[in-house]
C-alpha positions in Angstrom: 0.0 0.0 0.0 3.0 2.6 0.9 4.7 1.3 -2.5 1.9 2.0 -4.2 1.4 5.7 -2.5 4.7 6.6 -3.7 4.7 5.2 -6.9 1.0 7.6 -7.0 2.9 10.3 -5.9 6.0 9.8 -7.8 4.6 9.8 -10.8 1.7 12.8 -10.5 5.1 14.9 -9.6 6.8 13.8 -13.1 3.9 14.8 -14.4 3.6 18.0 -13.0 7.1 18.5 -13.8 6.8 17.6 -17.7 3.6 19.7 -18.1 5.1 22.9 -16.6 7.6 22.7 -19.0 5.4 22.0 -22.3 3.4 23.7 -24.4 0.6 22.1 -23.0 -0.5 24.3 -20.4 -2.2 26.8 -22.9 -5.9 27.3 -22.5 -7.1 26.1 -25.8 -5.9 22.7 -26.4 -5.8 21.3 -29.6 -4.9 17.2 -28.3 -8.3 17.3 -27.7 -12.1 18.6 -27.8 -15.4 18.7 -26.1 -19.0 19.2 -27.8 -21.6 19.4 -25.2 -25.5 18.9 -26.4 -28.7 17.8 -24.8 -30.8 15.0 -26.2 -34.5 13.8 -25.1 -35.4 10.5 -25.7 -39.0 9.3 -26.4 -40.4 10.2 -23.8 -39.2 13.4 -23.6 -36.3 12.8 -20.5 -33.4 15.0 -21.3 -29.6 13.7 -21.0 -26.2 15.5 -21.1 -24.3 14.3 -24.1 -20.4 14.6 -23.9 -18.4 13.9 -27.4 -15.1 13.9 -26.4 -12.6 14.3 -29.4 -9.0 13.1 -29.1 -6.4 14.6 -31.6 -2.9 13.4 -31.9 -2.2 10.1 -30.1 -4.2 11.6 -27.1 -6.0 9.4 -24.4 -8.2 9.4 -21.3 -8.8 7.2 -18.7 -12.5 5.7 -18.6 -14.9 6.6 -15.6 -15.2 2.8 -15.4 -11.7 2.1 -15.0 -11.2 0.3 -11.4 -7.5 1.6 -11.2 -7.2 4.2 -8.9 -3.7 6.5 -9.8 -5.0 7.6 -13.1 -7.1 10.8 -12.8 -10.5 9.2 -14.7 -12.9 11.3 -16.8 -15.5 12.8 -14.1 -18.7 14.4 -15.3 -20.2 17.0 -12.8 -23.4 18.8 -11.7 -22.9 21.3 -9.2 -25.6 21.3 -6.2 -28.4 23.0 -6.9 -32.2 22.8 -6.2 -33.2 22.6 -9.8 -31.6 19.4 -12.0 -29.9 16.1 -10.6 -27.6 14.0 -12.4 -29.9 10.5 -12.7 -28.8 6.7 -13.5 -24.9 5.8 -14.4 -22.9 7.7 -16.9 -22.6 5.4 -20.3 -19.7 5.4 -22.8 -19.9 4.5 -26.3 -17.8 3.0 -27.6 -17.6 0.9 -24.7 -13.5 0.8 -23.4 -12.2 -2.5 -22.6 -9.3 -3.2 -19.9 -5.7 -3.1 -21.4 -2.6 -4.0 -19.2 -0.6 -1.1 -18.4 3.1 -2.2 -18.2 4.0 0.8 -16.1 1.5 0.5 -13.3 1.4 -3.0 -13.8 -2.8 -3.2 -13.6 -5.1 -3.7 -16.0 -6.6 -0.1 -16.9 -9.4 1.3 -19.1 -7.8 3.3 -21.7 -10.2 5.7 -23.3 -7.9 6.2 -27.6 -11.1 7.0 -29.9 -13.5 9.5 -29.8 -16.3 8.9 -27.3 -19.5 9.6 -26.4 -20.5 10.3 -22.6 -24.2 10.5 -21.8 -25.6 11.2 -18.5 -29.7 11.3 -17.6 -31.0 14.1 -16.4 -33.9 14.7 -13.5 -35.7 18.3 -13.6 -37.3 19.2 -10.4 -38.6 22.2 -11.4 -40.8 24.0 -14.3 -39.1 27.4 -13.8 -36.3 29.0 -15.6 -32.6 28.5 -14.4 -29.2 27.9 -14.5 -26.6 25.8 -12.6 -22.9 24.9 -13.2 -20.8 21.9 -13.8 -17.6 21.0 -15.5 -16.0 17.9 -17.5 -13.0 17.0 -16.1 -10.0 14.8 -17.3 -6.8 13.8 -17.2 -5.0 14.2 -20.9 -2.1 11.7 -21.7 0.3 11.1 -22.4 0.7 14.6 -21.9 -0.3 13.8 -18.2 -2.2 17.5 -17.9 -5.3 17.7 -16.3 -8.7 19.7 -17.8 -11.6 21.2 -16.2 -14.0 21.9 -18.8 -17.1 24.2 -17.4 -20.7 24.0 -18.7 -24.2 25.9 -18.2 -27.1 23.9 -18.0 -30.0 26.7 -18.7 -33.8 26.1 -19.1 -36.0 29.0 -20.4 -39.6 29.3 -21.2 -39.5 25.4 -20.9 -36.1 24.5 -22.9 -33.3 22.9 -21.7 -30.0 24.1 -23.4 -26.1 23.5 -22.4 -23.2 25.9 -23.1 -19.8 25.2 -22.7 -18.1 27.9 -20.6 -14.1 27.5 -20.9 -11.8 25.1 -21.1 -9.1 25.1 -18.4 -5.8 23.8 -17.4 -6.9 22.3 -13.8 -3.7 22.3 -11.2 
């Protein structure tokens, strides 16, 4: 357990390290993007949709990986009185487990574009807004992205806006 606390900490230093000293640190990343939308189904429940776009070799770690040193993807709805994140988050395509020689467990690699969609629970039939972010860890760049969003309904319309796009130290 200690071993595997310093190898943790070991490398999330080299990768601090070899991120300060990159080009990889600007604000508007091109190793990746994110298109955020909202999609009802046929019964009218909405869902956050997340297509994440990965440029140049660039990979994630899956939200169903079971490792726990890689930084996974994270979706997030701040707390609010208004909307609730509902059900498990589902990937497609669906990542499978590869063995990762350097930590020496078997992790789930995220390597092609992917789609990330979360259910949605309104609570209410008035206008508002409320905050979240998509967060991940790039590799092998090893440089961590918070990605904010507005979830906004109006007049009985759900939209989602993507905010900025952030290095996240």
């Amino acid at each position: 357990m200690i071993q595997q606390l310093t190898f943790s900490l070991l490398i999330t230093f080299l990768c601090v390290q070899v991120a300060a000293q990159t080009q990889f640190l600007k604000n508007t990343p091109t190793d990746f993007e994110t298109n955020f939308s909202i999609e009802t189904d046929i019964d009218n429940n909405p869902s956050l949709l997340v297509h994440l776009i990965l440029n140049n070799g660039s990979y994630v770690v899956s939200p169903f990986s079971k490792d726990s040193i890689y930084g996974q993807v994270e979706l997030v709805l701040h707390k609010n009185e208004f909307i609730e994140l509902s059900n498990e988050i589902s990937e497609s395509p669906i990542t499978k487990e590869e063995f990762d020689p350097i930590l020496e467990l078997h992790v789930r690699f995220v390597r092609t574009n992917t789609r990330y969609q979360q259910d949605l629970k309104i609570k209410t039939t008035d206008d508002f807004q409320s905050t979240g972010h998509f967060w991940l860890l790039l590799e092998p760049q090893c440089v961590p992205y918070k990605i904010d969003y507005v979830l906004s309904q109006k007049e009985g319309v759900l939209e989602i806006s993507k905010l900025s796009t952030n290095t996240d130290y």
